[in-house]
N, CA, C and O atoms as a CHARMM CRD file, in Angstrom:
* protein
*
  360
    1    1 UNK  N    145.83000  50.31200 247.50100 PROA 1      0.00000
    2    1 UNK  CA   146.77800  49.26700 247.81600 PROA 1      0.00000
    3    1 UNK  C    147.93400  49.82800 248.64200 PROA 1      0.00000
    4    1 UNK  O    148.43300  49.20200 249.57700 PROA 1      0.00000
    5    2 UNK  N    148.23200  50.72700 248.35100 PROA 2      0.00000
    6    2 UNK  CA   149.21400  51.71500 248.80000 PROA 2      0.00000
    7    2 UNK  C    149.29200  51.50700 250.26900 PROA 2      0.00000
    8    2 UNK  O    150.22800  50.94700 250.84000 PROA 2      0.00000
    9    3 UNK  N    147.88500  52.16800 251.02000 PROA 3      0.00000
   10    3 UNK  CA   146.99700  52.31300 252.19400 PROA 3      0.00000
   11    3 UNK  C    147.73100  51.08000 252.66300 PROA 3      0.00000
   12    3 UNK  O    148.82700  51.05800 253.22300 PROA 3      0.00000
   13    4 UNK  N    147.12600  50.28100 252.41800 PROA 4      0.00000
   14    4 UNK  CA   147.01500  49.17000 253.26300 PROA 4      0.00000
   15    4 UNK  C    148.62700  48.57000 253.16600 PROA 4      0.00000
   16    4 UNK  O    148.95700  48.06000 254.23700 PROA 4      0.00000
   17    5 UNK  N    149.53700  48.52700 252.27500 PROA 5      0.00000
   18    5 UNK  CA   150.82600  48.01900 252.39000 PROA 5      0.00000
   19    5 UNK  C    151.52000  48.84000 253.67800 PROA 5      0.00000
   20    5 UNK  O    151.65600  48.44700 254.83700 PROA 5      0.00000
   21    6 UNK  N    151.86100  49.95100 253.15100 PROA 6      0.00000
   22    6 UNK  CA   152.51600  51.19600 254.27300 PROA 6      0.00000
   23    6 UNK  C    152.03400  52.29300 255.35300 PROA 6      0.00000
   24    6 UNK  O    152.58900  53.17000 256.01600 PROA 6      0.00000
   25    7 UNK  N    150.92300  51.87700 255.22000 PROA 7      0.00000
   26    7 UNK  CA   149.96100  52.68700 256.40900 PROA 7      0.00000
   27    7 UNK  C    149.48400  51.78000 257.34100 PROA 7      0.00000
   28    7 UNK  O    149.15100  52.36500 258.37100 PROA 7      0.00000
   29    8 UNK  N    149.39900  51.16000 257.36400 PROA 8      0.00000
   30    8 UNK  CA   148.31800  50.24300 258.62000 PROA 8      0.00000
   31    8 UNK  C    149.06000  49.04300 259.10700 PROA 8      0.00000
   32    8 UNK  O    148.59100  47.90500 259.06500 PROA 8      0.00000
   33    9 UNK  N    150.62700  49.45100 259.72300 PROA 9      0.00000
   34    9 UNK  CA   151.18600  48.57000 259.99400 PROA 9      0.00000
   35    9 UNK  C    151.27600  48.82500 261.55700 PROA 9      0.00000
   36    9 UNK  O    151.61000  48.03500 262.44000 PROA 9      0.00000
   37   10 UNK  N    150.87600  50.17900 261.65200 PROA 10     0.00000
   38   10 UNK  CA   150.77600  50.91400 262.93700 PROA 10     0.00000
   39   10 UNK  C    149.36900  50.16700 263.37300 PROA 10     0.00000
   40   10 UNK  O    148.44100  49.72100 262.69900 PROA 10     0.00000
   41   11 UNK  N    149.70600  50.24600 265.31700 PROA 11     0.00000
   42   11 UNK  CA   148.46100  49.92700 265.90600 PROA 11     0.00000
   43   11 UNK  C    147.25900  51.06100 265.16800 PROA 11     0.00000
   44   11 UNK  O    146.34300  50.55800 264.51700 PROA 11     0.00000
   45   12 UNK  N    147.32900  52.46600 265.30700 PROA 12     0.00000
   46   12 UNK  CA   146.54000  53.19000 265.19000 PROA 12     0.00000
   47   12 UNK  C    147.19900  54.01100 263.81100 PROA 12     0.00000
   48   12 UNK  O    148.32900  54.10900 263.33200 PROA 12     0.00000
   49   13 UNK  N    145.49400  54.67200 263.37300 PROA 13     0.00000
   50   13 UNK  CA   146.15800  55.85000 262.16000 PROA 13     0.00000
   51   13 UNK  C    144.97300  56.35400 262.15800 PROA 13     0.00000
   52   13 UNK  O    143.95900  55.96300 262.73700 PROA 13     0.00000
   53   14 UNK  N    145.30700  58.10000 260.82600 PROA 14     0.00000
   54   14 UNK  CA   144.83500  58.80600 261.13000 PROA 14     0.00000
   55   14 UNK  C    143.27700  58.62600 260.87300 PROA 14     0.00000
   56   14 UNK  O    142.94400  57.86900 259.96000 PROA 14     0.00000
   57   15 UNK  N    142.25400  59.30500 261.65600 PROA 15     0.00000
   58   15 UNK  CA   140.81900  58.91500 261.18600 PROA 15     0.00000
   59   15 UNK  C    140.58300  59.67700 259.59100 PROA 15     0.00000
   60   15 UNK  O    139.78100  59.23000 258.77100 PROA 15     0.00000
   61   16 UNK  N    141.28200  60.67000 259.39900 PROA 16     0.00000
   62   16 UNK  CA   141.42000  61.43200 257.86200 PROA 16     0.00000
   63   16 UNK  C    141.81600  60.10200 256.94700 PROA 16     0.00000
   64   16 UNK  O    140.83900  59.51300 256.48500 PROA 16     0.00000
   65   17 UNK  N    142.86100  59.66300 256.68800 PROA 17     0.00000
   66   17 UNK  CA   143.84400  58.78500 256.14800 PROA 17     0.00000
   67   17 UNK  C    142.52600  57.67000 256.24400 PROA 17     0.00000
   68   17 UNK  O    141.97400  57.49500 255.15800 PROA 17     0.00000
   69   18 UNK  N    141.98300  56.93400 257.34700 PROA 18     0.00000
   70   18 UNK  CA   141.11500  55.76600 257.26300 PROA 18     0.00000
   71   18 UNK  C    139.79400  56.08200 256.26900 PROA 18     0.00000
   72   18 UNK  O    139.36900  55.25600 255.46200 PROA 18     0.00000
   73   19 UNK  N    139.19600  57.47400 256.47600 PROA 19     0.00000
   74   19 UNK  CA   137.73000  57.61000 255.75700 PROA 19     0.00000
   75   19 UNK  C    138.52300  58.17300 254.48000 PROA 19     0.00000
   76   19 UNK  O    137.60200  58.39200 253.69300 PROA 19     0.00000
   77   20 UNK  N    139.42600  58.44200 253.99000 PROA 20     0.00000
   78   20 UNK  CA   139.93000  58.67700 252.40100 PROA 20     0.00000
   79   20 UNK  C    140.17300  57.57300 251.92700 PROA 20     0.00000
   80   20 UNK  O    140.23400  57.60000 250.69700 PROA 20     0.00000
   81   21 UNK  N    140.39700  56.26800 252.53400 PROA 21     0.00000
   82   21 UNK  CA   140.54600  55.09300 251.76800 PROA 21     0.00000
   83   21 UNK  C    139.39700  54.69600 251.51900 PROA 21     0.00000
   84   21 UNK  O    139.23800  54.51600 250.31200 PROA 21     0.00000
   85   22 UNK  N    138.18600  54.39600 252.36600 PROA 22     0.00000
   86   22 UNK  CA   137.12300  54.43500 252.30400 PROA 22     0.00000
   87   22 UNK  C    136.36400  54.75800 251.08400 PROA 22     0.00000
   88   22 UNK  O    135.57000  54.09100 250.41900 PROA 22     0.00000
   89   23 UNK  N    136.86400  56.08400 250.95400 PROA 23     0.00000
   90   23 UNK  CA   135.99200  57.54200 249.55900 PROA 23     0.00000
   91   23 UNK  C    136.38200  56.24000 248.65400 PROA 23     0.00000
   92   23 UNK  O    135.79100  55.24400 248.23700 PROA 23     0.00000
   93   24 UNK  N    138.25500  57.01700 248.54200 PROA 24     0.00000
   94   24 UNK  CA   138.46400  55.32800 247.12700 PROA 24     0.00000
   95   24 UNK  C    137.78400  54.59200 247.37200 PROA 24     0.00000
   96   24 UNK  O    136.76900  54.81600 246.71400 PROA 24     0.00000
   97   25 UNK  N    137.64000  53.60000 248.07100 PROA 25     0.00000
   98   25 UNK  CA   137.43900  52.48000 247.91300 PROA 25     0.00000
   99   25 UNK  C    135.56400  52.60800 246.86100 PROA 25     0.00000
  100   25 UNK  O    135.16800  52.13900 245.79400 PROA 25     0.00000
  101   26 UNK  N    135.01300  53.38700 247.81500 PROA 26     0.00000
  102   26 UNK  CA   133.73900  53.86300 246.86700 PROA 26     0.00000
  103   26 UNK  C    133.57000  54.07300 245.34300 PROA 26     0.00000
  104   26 UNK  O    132.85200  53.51000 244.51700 PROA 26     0.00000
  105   27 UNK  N    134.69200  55.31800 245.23100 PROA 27     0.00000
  106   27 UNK  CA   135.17000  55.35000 243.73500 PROA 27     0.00000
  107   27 UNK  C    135.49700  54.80400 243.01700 PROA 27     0.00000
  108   27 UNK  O    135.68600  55.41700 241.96600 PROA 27     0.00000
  109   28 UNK  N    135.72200  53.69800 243.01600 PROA 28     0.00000
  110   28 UNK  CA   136.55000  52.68600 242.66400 PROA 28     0.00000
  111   28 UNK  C    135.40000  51.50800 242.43500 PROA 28     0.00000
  112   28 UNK  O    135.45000  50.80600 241.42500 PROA 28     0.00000
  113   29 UNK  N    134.32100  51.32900 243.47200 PROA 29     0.00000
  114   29 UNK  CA   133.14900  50.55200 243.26700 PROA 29     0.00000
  115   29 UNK  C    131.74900  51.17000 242.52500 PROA 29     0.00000
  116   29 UNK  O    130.69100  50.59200 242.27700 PROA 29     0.00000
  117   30 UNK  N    132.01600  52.07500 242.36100 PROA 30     0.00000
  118   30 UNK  CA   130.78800  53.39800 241.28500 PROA 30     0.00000
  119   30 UNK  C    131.52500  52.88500 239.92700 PROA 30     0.00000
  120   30 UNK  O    130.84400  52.42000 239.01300 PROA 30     0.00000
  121   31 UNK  N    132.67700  52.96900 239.84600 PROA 31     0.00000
  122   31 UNK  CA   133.17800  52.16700 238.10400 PROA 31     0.00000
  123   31 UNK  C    132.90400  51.01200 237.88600 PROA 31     0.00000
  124   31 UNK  O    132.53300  50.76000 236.74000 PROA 31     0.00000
  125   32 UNK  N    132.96400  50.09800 238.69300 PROA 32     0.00000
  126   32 UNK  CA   132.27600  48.85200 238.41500 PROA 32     0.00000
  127   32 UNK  C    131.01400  48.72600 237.90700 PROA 32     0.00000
  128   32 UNK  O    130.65900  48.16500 236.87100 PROA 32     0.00000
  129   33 UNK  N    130.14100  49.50600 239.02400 PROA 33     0.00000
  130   33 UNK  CA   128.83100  49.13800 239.42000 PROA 33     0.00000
  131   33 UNK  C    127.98800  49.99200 237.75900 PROA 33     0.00000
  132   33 UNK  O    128.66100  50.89600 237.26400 PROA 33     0.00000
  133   34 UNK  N    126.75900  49.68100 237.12600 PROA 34     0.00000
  134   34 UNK  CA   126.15300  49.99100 236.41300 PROA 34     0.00000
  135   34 UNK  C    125.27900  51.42800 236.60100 PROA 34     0.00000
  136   34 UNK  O    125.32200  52.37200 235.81200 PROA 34     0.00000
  137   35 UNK  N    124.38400  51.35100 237.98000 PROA 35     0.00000
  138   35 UNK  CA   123.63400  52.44200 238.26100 PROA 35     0.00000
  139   35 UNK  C    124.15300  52.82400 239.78700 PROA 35     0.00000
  140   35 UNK  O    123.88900  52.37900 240.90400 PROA 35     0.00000
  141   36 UNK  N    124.85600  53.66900 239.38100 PROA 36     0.00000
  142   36 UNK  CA   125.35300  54.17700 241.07700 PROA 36     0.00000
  143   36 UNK  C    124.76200  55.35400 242.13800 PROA 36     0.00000
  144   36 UNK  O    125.16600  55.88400 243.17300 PROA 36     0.00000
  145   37 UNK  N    123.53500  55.45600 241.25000 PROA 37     0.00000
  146   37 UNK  CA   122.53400  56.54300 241.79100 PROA 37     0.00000
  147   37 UNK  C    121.66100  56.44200 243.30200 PROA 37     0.00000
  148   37 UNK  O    120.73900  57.21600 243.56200 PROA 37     0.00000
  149   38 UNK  N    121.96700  55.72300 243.91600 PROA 38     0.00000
  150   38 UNK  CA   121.75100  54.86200 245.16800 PROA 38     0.00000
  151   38 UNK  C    122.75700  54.77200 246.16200 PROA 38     0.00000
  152   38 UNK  O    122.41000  54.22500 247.20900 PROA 38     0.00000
  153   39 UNK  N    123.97400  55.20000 246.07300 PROA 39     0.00000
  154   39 UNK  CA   125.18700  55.32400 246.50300 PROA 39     0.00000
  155   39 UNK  C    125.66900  56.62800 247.50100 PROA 39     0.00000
  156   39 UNK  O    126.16300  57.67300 247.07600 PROA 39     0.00000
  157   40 UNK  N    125.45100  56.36600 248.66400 PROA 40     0.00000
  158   40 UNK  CA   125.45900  57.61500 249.21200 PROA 40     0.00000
  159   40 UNK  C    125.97900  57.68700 250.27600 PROA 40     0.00000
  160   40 UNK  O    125.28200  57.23800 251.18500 PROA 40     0.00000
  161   41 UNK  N    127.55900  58.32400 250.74400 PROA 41     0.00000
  162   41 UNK  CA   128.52000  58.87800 251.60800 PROA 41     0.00000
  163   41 UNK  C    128.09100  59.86400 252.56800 PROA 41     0.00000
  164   41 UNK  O    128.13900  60.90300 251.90800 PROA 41     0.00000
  165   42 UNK  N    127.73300  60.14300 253.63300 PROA 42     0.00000
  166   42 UNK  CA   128.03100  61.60500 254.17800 PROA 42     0.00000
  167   42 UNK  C    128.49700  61.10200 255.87000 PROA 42     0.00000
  168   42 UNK  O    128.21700  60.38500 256.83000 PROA 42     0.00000
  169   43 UNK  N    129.40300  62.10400 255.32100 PROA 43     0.00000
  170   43 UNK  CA   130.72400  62.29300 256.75400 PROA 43     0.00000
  171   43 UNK  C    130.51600  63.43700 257.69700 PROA 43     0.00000
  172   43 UNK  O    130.88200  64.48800 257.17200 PROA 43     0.00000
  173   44 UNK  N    130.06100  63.58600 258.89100 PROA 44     0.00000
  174   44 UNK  CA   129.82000  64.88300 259.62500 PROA 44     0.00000
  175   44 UNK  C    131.07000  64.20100 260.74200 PROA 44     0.00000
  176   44 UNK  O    131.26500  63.04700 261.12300 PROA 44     0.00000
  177   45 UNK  N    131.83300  65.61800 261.06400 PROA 45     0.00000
  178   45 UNK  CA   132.19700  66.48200 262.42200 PROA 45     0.00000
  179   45 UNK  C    133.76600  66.26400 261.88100 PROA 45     0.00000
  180   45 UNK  O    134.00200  65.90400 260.72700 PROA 45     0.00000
  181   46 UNK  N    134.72700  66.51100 262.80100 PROA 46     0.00000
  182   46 UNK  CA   136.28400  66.39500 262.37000 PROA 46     0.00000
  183   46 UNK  C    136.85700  65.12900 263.07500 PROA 46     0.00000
  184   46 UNK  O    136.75100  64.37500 264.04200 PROA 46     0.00000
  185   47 UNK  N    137.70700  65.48200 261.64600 PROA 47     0.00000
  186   47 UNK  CA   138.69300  64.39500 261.85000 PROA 47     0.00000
  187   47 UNK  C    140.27400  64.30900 262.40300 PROA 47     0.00000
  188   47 UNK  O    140.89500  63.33400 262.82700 PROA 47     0.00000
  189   48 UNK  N    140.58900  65.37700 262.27400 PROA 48     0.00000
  190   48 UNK  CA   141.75600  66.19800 262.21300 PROA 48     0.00000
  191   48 UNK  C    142.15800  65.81500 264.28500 PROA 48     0.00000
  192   48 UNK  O    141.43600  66.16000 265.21900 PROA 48     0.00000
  193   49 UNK  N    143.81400  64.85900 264.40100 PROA 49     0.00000
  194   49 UNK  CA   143.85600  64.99900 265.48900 PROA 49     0.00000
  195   49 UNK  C    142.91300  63.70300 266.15000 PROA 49     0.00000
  196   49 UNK  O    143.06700  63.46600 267.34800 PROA 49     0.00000
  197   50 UNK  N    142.04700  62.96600 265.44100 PROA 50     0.00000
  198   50 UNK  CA   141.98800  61.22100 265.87700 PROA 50     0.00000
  199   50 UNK  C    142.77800  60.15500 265.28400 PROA 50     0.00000
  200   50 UNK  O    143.46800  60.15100 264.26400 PROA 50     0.00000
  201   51 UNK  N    142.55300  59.34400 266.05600 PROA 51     0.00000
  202   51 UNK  CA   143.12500  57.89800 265.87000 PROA 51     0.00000
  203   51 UNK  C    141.93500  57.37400 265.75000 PROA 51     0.00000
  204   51 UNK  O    140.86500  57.90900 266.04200 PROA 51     0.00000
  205   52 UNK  N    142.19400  55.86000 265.12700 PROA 52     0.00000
  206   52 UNK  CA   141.34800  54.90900 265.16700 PROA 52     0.00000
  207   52 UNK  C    142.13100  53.10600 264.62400 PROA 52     0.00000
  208   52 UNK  O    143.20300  53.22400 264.03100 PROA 52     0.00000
  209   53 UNK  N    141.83000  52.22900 264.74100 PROA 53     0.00000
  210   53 UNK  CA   142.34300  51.03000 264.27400 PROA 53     0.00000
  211   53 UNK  C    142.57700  51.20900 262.49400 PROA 53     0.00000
  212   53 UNK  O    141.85900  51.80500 261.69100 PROA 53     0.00000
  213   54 UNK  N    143.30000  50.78000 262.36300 PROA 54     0.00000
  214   54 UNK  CA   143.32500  50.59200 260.91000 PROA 54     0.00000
  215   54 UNK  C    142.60100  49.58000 260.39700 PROA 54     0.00000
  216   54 UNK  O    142.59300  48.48000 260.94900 PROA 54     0.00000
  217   55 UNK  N    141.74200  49.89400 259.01500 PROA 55     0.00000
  218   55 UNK  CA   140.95000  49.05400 258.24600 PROA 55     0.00000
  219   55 UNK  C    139.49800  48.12600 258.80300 PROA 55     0.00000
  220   55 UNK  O    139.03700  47.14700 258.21600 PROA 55     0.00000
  221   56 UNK  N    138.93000  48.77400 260.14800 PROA 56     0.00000
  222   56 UNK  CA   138.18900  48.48700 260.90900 PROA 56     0.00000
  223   56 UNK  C    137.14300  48.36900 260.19700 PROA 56     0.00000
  224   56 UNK  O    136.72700  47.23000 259.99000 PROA 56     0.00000
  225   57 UNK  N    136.27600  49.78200 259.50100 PROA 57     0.00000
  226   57 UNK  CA   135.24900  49.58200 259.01100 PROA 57     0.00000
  227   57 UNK  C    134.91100  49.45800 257.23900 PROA 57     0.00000
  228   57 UNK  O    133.96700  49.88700 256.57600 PROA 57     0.00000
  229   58 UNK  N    136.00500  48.75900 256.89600 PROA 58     0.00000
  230   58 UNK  CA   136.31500  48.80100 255.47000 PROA 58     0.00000
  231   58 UNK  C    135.29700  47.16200 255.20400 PROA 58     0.00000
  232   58 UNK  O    134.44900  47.00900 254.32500 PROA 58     0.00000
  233   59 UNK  N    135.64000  46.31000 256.05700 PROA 59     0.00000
  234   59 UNK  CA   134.49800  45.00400 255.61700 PROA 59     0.00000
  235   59 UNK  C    133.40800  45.40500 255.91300 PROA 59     0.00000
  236   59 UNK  O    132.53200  44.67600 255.44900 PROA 59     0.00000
  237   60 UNK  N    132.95200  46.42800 256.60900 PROA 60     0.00000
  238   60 UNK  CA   131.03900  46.57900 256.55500 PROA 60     0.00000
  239   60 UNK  C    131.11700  46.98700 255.55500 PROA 60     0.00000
  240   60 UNK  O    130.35600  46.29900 254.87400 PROA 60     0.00000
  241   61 UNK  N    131.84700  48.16100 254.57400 PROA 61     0.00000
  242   61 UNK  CA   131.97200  48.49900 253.38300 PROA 61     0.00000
  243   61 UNK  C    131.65100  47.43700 252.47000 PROA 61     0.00000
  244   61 UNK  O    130.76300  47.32300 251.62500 PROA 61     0.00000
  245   62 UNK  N    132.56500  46.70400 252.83400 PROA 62     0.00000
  246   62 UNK  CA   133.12900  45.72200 251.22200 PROA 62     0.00000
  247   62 UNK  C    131.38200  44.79600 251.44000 PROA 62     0.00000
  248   62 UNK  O    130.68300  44.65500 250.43700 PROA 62     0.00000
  249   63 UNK  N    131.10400  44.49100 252.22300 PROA 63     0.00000
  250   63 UNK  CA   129.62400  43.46200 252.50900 PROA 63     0.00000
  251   63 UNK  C    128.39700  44.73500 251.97100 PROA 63     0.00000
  252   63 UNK  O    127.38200  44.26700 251.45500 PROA 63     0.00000
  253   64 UNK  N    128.47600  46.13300 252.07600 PROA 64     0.00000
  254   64 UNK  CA   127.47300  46.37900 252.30200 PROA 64     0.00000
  255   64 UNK  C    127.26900  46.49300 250.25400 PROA 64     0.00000
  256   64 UNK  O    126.15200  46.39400 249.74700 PROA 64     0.00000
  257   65 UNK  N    128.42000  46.68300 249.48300 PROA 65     0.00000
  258   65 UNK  CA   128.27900  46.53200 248.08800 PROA 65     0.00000
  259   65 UNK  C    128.21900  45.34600 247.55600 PROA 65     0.00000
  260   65 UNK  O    127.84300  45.15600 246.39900 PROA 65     0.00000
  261   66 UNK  N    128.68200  44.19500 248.56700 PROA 66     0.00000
  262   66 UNK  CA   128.19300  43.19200 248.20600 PROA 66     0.00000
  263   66 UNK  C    126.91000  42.16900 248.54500 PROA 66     0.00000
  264   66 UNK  O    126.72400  41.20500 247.80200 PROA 66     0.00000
  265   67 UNK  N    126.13800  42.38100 249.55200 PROA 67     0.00000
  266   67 UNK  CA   125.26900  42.18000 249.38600 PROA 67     0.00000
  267   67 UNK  C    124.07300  43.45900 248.86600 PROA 67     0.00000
  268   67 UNK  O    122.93200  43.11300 248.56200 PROA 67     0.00000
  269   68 UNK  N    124.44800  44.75100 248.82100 PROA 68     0.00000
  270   68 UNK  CA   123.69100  45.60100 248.53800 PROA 68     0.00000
  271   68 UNK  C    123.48600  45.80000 246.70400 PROA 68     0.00000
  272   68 UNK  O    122.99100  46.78800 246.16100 PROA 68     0.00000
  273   69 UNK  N    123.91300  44.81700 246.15000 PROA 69     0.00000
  274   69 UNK  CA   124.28600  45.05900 244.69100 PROA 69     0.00000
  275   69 UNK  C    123.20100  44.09100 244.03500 PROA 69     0.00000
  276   69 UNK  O    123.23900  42.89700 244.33400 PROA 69     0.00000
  277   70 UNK  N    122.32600  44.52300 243.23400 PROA 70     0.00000
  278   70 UNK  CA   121.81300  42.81200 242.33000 PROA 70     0.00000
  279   70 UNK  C    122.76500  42.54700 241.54400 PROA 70     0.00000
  280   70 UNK  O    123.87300  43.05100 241.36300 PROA 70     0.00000
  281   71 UNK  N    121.95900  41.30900 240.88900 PROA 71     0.00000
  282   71 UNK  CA   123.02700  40.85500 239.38300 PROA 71     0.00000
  283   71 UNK  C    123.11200  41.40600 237.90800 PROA 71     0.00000
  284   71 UNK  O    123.55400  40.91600 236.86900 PROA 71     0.00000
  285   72 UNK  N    122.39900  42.86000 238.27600 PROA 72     0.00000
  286   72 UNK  CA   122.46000  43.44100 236.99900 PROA 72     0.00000
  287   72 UNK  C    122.99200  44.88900 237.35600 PROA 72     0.00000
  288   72 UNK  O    122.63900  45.95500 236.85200 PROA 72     0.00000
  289   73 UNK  N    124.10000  44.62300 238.53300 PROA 73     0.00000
  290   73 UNK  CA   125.02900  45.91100 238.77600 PROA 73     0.00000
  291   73 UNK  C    124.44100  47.03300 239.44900 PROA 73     0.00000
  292   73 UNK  O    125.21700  47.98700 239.39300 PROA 73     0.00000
  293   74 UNK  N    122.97800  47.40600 240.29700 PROA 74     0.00000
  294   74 UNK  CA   122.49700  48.02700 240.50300 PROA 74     0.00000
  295   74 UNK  C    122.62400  48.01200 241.99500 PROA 74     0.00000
  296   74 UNK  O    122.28900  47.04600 242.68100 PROA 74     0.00000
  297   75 UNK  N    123.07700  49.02600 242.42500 PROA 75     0.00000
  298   75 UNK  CA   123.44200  49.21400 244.01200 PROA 75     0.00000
  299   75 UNK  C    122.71800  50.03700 244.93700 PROA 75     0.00000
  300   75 UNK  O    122.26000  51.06800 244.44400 PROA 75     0.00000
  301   76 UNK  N    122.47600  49.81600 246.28700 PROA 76     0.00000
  302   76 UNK  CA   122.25600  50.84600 247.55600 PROA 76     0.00000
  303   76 UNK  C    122.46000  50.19100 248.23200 PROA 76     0.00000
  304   76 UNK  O    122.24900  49.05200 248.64800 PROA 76     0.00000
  305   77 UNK  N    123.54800  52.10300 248.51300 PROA 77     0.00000
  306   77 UNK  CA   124.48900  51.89000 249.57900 PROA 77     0.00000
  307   77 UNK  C    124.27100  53.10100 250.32100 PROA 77     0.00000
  308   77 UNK  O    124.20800  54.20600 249.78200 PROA 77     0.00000
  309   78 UNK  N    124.16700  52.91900 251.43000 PROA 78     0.00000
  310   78 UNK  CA   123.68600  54.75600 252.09000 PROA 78     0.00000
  311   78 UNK  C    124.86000  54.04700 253.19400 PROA 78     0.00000
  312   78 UNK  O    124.84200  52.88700 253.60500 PROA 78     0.00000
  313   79 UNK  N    125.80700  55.05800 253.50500 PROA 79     0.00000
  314   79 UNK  CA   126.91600  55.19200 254.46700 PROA 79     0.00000
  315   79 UNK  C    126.55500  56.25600 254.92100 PROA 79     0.00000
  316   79 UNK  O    125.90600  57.06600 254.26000 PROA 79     0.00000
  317   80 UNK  N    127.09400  56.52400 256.72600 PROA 80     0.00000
  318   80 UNK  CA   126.71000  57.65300 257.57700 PROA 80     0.00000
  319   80 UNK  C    127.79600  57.55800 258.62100 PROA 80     0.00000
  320   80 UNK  O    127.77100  56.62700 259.42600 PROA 80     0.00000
  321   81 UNK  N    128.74000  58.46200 258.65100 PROA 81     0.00000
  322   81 UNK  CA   129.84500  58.31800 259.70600 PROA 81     0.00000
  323   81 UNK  C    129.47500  59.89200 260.52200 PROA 81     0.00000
  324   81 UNK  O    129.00200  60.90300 260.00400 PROA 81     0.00000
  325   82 UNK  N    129.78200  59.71800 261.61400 PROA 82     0.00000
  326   82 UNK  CA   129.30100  60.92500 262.53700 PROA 82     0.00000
  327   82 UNK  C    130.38800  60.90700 264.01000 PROA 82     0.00000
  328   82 UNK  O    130.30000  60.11700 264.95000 PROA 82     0.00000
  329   83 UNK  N    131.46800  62.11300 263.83100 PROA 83     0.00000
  330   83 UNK  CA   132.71200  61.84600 264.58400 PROA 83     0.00000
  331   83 UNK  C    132.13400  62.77000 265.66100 PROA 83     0.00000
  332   83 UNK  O    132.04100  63.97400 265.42000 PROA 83     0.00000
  333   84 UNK  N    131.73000  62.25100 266.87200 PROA 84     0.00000
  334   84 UNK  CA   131.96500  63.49800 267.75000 PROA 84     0.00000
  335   84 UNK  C    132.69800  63.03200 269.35100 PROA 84     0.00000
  336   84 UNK  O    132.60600  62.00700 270.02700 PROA 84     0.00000
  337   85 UNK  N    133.67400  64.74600 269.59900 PROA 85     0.00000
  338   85 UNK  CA   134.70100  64.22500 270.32600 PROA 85     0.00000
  339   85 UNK  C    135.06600  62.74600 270.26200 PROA 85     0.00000
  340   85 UNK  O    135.70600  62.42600 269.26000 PROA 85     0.00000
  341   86 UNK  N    134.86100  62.04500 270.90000 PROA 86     0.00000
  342   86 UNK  CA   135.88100  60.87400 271.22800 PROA 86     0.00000
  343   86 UNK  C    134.89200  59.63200 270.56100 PROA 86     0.00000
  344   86 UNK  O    135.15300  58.44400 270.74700 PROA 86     0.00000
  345   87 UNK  N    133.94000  60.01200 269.90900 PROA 87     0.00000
  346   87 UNK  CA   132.62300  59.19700 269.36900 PROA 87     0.00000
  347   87 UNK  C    132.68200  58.88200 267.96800 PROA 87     0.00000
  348   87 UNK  O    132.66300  59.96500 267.38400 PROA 87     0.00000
  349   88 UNK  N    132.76100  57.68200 266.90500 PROA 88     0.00000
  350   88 UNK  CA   132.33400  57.62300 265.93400 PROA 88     0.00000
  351   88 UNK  C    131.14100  57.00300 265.81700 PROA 88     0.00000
  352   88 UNK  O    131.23700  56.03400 266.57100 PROA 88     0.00000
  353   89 UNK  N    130.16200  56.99100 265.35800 PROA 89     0.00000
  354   89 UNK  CA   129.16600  56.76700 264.89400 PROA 89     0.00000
  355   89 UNK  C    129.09400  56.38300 263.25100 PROA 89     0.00000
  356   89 UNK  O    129.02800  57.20100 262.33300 PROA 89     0.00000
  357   90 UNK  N    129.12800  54.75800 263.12300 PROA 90     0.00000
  358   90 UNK  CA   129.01300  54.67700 261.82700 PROA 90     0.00000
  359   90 UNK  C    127.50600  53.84500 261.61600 PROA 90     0.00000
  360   90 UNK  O    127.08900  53.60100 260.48400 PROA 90     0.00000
């Protein structure tokens, strides 16, 4: 909540700062969720020193646990972000 009150009031922020809200936001949906063994993050190249829009790819997030979830709490979610030079790849 934090994130989003006092960080993203700026046109741009950091690509570190955007994919750590992200992690939370994950962490935060593994406590909900029943079987989170299907749930899978991986982040390649740096971040350190980009920009990007704030809160851009947080609704493919929020859709992909919500339609990726049944009704008995059981999730897959495979996320893949891939930063190179001036490139994200999600």
């Amino acid at each position: 909540m934090r994130y989003i009150l006092y960080e993203t009031d700026n046109k741009t922020v950091f690509l570190g700062k955007e994919i750590n809200y992200i992690k939370n936001y994950i962490e935060l949906q593994k406590l909900r969720l029943n079987n989170i063994e299907n749930i899978f993050i991986n982040i390649h190249g740096e971040t350190r020193n980009k920009y990007m829009e704030p809160l851009l790819l947080i609704s493919f997030i929020e859709n992909a646990f919500k339609y990726g979830t049944d009704y008995k709490g059981v999730a897959y979610v495979k996320i893949k972000i891939t930063i190179t030079d001036a490139i994200l790849d999600f």
